[in-house]
N, C-alpha and C positions, 0 to 999 in steps of 0.2 A: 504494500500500500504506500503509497506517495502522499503525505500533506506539507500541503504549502502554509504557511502562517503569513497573517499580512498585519503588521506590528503599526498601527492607524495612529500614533502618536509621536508628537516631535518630541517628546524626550530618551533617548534612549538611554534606556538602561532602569529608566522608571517603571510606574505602578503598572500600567498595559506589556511594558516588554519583560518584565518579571513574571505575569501571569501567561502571558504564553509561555514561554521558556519554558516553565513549569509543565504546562501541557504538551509541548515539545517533547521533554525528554519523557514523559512517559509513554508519550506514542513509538518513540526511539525506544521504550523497553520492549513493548511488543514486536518490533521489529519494522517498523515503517519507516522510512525511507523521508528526511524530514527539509524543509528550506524555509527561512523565515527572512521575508521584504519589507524593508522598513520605508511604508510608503512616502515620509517624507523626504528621501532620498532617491526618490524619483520626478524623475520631470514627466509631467502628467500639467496637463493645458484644460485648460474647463473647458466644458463644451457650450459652443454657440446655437445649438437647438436649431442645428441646420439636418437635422434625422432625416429628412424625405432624401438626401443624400445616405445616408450611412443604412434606415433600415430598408432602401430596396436592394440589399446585397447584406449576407452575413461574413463579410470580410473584414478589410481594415477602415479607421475613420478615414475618409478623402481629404478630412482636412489639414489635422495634426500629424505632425510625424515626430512621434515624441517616445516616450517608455512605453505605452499602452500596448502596441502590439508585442511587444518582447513578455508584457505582462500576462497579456491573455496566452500567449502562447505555454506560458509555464501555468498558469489555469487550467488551458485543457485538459495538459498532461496529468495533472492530479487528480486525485481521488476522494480528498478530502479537503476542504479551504476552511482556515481560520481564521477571522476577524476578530481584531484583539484591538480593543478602542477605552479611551478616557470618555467622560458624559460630557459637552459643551454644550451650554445654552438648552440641554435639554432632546438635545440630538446627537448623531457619531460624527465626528469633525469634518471640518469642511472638505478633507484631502480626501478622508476614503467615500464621499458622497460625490465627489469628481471623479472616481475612479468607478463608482455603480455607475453615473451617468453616461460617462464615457465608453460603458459596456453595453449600449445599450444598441450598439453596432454587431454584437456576438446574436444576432437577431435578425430576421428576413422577415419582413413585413410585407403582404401584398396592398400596396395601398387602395388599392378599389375595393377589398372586401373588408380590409383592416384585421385578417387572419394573419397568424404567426404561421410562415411556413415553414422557419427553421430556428434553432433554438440551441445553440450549443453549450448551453452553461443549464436546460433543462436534465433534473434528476441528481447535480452534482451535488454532493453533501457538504453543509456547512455546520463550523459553528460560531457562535458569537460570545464570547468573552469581554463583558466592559467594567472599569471600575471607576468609583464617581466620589467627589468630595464629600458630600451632605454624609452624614450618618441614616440615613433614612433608603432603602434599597428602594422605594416606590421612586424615587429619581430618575432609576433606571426602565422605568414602565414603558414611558415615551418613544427611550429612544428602541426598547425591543420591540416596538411597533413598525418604528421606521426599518427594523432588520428583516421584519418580518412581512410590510408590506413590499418592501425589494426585492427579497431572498427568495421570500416563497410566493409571491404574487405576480412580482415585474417576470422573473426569472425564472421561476417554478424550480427552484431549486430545494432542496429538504435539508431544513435545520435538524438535527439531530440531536443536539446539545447545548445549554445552555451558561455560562456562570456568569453572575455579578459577584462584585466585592463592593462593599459601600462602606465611606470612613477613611478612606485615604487619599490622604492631603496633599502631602510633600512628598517627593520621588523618593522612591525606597520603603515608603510607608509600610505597603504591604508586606513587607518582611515579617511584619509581628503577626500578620494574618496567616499565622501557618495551618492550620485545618482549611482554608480557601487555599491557599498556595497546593495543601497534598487534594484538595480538591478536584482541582486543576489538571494536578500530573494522574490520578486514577480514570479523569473523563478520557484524559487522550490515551490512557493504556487500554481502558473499556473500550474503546469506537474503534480503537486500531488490533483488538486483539478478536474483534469480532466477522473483522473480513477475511 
């Protein structure tokens, strides 16, 4: 099994990249096969909402020639995608929602009937990992919405698993959360020990 981790936060080495990591190596213990992209170190261009371009073909964006196709293409390859996000404003940060936007090309839309005729990110398993300042996990209700209306609605892709951590402030926070940290590493042993 192949999972890709995509580490949605510009701090590294903080609360988001610590709880993947964690998930990481336990999927590494069942034996899968692991890469984690630290999307702020990709160059990724917002999209201009020029789609009647991009969804009558499920190829590349026509407009941008940026990280995105190198990105989708190690997408495909996997079996498993991890979104591993801090809470902003009550959503997942601006970069990994330019990067769902900009996948909105992994898509063939017949514009006259507005059917999907192809769909390459359909069935592929995700999970979403986010951790949020407030002490209060309903913080993160919102933004599981927004994973959820993308993941599994835009994309029809199947969330499989879920974690929050709520309560961590400062980078490194989560260190003290060690039952969410072995939390973390048991979901990616579970998911990866069952394919």
């Amino acid at each position: 099994m192949k999972v890709l981790g995509f580490m949605a936060s510009p701090r590294k080495g903080g609360n988001s990249d610590m709880l993947l990591e964690r998930f990481l190596e336990g999927a590494l213990s069942s034996g899968a096969a692991t890469e984690k992209i630290s999307l702020y170190d990709c160059n990724i261009e917002f999209c201009q909402g020029c789609h009647l371009k991009c969804w009558v073909n499920d190829d590349c964006c026509p407009r941008w020639q940026d990280d995105m196709d190198m990105l989708h293409d190690k997408v495909g390859a996997s079996d498993l995608l991890v979104f591993s996000s801090p809470v902003y404003m009550g959503a997942p940060p601006a970069k990994l929602m330019a990067f769902f936007e900009r996948s909105i090309d992994q898509k063939k839309v017949n514009l006259e009937t507005l059917k999907v005729e192809n769909n390459k990110l359909s069935g592929k398993k995700a999970v979403v990992l986010q951790v949020n300042f407030f002490n209060d996990p309903a913080y993160q209700k919102l933004p599981m919405l927004v994973y959820e209306r993308i993941l599994s609605e835009v994309f029809k892709m199947n969330i499989v698993g879920s974690l929050g951590v709520a309560d961590v402030r400062e980078p490194g926070d989560i260190a003290r959360k060690k039952d969410s940290l072995q939390e973390a590493y048991n979901l990616g042993a579970q998911l990866c020990a069952l394919s």
